[in-house]
C-alpha angles and dihedrals in degrees: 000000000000089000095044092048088055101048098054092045083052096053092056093059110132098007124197137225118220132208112261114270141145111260142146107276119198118201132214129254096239095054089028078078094063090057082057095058087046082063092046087054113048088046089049123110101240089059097048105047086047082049081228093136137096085217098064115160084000094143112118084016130130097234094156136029118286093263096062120117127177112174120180100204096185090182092062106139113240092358121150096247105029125149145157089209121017117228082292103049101245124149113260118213127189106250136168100245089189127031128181088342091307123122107241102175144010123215110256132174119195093266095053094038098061082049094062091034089247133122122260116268098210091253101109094139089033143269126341123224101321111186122189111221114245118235086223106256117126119235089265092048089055091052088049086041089053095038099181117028149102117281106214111213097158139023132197130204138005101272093156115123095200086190099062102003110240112151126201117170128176100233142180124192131118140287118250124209116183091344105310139101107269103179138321119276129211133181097018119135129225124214148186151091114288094216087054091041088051090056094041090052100123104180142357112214116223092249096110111165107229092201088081144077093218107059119194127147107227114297132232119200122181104239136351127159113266108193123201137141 
């Protein structure tokens, strides 16, 4: 861990900002996570009933490509978020939440549920153990398959509109020419609309984290506005 640590504080030694541009940006395994939880969010049962969610009436709709996969497998042994009831005791089942792109299934406890006239999901306290399925590149084979972009290592703030989806986050990584790390880069933005960027996602590496509940390998999406000097 110590060696790791230090290698990647090493490497972000004089960063660079860079002009502002459309380009690919990769991120990261460890924040792809977080475009996981957007997900989470906008398909749980608090922001639709509200009707505070850019996924309204998503269910039985393509909201990713065809390749993506997202499985909450609640019976997991020794996961994260594994549990027989969730805080309502009801009953968890394994399910495919996403298939094919298509949305299967909210997350509903028994509250928001009778709201939307549904039947609760199991998922009152939120999801258990998701996993987004890898395309099957390696985190080097996503740089190569990128070629120029920004690697994204760390976000700042909580830029994320739920409600229409826009999505502005402060980030640091590192530029990528012809697949390999350039330089690092600091106090660059990244932008777009979840619900864009979801449909833009091109491949997922095999780098999944385990120490998580919310398990993705790092993400690729086409283009996104990266805005610098």
């Amino acid at each position: 861990v110590g060696t790791t640590a230090g290698r990647r504080t090493a490497r972000r030694l004089d960063a660079k900002k860079i002009s502002t541009r459309e380009v690919p940006v990769v991120f990261e395994s460890p924040v792809a996570s977080g475009l996981l939880g957007h997900f989470v969010a906008a398909v749980s049962g608090a922001s639709l009933y509200r009707k505070q969610s850019f996924l309204l009436d998503s269910l039985e709709t393509r909201v990713f490509p065809e390749f993506v996969r997202i499985d909450e497998t609640p019976h997991l042994r020794r996961g994260l978020a594994s549990t027989a009831f969730d805080n309502e005791g009801v009953e968890t089942h394994p399910r495919a939440v996403v298939e094919q792109g298509v949305v299967k299934g909210y997350f509903l406890g028994s509250y928001a549920a009778r709201k939307l006239g549904m039947h609760s999901t199991g998922n009152a306290g939120g999801s258990h153990n998701l996993a987004m399925r890898s395309t099957g590149e390696t985190f080097e084979q996503l740089l190569k398959n990128m070629g120029r972009g920004l690697l994204v290592t760390d976000l700042l703030g909580h830029g994320t509109n739920m409600v229409t989806g826009d999505y502005s986050r402060g980030a640091a990584g590192f530029w990528v020419e012809d697949g390999e790390l350039a330089f690092p880069v600091h106090e660059v933005t990244v932008a777009g609309n979840l619900k864009q960027m979801f449909l833009s996602l091109a491949a997922v590496a095999d780098d999944a984290l385990p120490r998580t509940s919310r398990q993705t390998g790092s993400i690729l999406i086409d283009s996104m506005t990266v805005a610098g000097e």
